[in-house]
N, C-alpha and C positions, 0 to 999 in steps of 0.2 A: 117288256116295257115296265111293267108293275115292278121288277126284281130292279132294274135300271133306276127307277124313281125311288126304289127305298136306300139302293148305294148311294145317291147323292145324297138323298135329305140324312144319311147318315155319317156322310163325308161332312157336310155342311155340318151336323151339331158336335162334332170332333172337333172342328175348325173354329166353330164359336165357343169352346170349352177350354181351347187353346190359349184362343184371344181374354178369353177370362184367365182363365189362370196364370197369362203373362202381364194379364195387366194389376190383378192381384200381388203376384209378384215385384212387378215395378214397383208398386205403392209399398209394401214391405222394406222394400230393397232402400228405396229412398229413403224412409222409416230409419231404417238403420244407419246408412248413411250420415242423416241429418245429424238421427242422435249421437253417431262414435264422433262426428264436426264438434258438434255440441257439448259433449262429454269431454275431447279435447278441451274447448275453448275455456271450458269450467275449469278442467285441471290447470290450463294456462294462466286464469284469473285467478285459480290459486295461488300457485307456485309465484306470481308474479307480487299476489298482495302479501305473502310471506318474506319475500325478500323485501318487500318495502315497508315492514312492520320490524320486521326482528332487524335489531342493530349488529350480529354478528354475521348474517346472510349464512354463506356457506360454509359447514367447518368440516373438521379431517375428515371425523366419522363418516360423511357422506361419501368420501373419494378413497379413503385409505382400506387396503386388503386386510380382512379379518384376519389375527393373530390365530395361528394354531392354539389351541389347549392345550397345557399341560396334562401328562397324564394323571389322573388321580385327581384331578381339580374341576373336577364339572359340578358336581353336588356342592362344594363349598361354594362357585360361582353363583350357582341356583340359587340358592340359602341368602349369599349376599345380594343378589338382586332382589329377592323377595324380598327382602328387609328394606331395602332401598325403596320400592312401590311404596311400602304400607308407611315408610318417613312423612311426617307433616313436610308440606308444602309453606313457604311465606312471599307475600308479594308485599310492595308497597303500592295500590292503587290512588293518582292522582288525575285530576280532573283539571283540562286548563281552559279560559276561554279565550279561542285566537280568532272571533271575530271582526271584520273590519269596526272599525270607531271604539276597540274595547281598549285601544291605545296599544296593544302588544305587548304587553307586559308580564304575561304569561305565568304571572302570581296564579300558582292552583289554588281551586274555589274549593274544589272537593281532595280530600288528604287520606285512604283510609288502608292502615298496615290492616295483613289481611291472612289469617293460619287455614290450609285444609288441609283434613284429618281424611288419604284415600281410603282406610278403613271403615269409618263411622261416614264418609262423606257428608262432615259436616262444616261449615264454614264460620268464623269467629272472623267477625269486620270489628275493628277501634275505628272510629273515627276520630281525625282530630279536629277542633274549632281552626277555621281560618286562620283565626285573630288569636290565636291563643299565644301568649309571651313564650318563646323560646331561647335560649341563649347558647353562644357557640364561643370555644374558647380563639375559633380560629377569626369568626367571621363577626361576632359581636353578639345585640341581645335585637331578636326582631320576632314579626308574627310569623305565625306557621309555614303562611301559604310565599313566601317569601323564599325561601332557600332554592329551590329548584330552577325561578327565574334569576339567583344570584349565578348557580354555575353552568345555567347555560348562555349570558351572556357573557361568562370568563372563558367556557371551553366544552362548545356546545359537542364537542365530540364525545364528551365524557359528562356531559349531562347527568344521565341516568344513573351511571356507576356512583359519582360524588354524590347523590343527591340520596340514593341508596346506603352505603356505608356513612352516610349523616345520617339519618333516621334507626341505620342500626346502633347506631353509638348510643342517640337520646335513648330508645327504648329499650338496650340492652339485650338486642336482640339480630342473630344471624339472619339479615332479608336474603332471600334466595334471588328474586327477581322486582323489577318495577316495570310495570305498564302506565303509559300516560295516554289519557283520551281524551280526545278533543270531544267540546259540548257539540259540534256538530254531527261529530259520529252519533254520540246519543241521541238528537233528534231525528235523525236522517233514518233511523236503525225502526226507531217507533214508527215511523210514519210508514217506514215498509212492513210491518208487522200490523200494521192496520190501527195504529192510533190503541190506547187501555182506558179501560172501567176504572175511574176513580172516581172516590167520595172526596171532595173536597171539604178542609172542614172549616173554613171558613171565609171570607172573601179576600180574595189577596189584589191590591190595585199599588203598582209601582212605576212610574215614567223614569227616564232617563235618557234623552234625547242625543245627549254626547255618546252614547253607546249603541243605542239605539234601544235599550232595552221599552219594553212596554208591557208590565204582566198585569193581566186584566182578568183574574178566575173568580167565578162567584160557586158560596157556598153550596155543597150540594151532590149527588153525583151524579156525574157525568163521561160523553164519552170525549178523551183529551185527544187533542193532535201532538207531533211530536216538539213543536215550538210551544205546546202548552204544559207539555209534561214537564220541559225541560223549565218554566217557568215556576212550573208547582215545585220542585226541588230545589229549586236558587232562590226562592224567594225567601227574604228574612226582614227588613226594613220596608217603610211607605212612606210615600211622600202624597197619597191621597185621601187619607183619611179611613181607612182600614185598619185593622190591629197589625202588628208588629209580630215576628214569628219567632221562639226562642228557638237557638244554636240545637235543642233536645227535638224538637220536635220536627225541627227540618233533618237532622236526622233520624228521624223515623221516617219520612215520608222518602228520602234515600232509599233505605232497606226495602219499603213500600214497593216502591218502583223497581227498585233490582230485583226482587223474587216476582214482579208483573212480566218481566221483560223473559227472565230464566223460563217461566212458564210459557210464554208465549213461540220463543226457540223451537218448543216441541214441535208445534204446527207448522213449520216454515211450509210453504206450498207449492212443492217441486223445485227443481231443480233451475229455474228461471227466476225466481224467488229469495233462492243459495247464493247465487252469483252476484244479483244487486247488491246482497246483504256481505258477501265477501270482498265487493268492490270499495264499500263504505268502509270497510274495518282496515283494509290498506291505506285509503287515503287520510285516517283519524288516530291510529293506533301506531303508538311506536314503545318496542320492548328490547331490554338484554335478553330475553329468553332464546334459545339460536335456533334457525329453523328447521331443525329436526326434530326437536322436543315439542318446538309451535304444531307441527306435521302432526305428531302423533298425537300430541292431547285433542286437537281437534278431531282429527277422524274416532276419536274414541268419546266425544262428546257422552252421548247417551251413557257410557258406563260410569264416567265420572261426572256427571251433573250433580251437585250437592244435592241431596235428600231434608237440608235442613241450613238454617243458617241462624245464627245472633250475632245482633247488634250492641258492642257494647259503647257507652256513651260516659264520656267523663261532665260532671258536675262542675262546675266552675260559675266565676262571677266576672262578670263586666268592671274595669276598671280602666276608663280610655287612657292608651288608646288599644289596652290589651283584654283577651279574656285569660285571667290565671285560672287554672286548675286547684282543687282542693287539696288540701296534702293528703289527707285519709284516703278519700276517696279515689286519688291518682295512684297510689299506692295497690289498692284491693283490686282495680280494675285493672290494673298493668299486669299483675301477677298473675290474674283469672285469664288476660289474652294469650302466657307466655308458657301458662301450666299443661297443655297439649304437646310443648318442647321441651318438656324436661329439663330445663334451662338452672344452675342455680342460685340463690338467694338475690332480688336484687341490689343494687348501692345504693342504701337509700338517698346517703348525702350525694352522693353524682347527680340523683336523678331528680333531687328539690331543687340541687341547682342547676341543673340543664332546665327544668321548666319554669326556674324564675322566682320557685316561691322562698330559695334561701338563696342571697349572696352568697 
């Protein structure tokens, strides 16, 4: 009886170790499950914000059978794709605001050619003013932020390319790629990173009811939302009786925010976090870059995240309804942007007069 009663209560805790460890199992199992769905569905949300970002979607390289090597030519290939890594990078970064009542007119608010150096991973921003006088032999003499909503209502297909090779002409310089961002990506982006510490430095109060704008920051710091941040950065004029902000200091408070947001990246918080923030950048972001270049810089984020960046800012004066640039000072600072490309000597006379200050 005794030996009967110890087989069972030992049948029995076999049977309940069983039931445990298939039901441990299931919870694993599902575990797994969930996250290779999940893991799909990210990479889906990738792939799918990459082809709605990048203007070239899919090109050869992704379909075409690798070329055999020559013999003899692998170290020379090496050689030249290292040299190729360590080449400065150039973008033109533009900023446009396409919200309802902003009328559509997609004049870029924010304009800034843009050098990284993958070596020193460091980043050289020019900013240019809005409103700064520009002149074009083809298209006339107008402000800055002007040119890009010129060709994308001629031939929005070629937007980016025209808008691109303009800018490399004024500045006398090879743009490699342009990225355009919508001000909602920027907000939408902060607010999923949880809002940034800023010291505001002094009270900014702006209405504009035709747009909807309304920026209302008092001096101080504080923690911003991302319709707040995006206010601390656009703000320049008042119509409430606060000071006035100069074209110098709102780009500072640019660069401010762009190395708050670069820091913030690190901490993204799992992989539920990745995906909101890569659903925003599909619906805000459109680039010539093609999406295999897009593919990899991203998955390589952390190696190449700039370690440093300057902001350089040209001196100029108000003279409605333009702001001209100084001629010295447009000079020293166009040459300091361009000096990481080995680029040489500029025109001076091209480039007095592509910005207006000589006929």
């Amino acid at each position: 009886m005794q030996e009967r009663s110890k087989r069972r209560k030992a049948q029995r805790s076999k049977s309940r170790n069983r039931k445990t460890l298939l039901s441990v199992t299931a919870v694993l199992g599902t575990c797994l499950i969930a996250g290779a769905v999940y893991a799909g569905t990210l990479y889906y949300k990738a792939e799918r914000a990459l082809d709605r970002i990048s203007a070239s979607g899919t090109t050869p390289s992704e379909t075409a059978s690798p070329a055999s090597p020559m013999p003899g030519t692998s170290a020379e290939a090496d050689a030249a794709d290292a040299v190729d890594e360590n080449k400065p990078l150039t973008f033109l970064l533009a900023g446009v605001d396409n919200r309802s009542g902003s009328g559509g007119t997609l004049n870029t608010d924010v304009l800034m050619p843009v050098v990284y150096e993958p070596v020193s991973k460091k980043l050289s921003i020019l900013s240019i003013p809005r409103d700064m006088k520009i002149t074009s032999s083809d298209i006339g003499t107008h402000k800055a932020n002007y040119y890009y909503a010129y060709y994308y209502s001629h031939n929005k297909g070629e937007d980016l390319s025209k808008t691109k090779e303009f800018y490399s002409s004024i500045l006398q310089v090879d743009i490699d790629h342009m990225i355009l961002v919508n001000f909602e990506a920027f907000s939408s982006i902060v607010d999923e990173l949880g809002g940034l510490d800023i010291d505001v430095p002094m009270n900014m109060r702006y209405v504009d009811n035709a747009d909807g704008t309304n920026i209302n920051l008092t001096k101080g710091m504080q923690h911003l939302s991302g319709k707040e941040v995006l206010d601390f950065v656009r703000y320049r004029k008042s119509n409430r009786g606060t000071a006035e902000s100069s074209d110098i200091s709102r780009n500072e408070r640019q660069q401010e925010v762009l190395n708050l947001i670069l820091g913030k990246l690190d901490s993204v918080n799992g992989l539920a976090q990745l995906g909101d923030i890569i659903d925003i950048l599909g619906e805000n972001i459109r680039t010539d870059i093609d999406k295999v270049q897009l593919r990899d810089w991203i998955l390589n984020y952390k190696s190449m995240k700039p370690s440093s960046s300057e902001l350089i800012t040209l001196d100029s004066v108000w003279k409605s309804p333009y702001v001209y640039a100084k001629e010295e000072d447009l000079l020293v600072k166009l040459q300091k942007f361009r000096e990481p490309l080995g680029l040489p000597a500029l025109d001076k006379q091209q480039l007095l007069h592509d910005f207006g200050i000589t006929d």
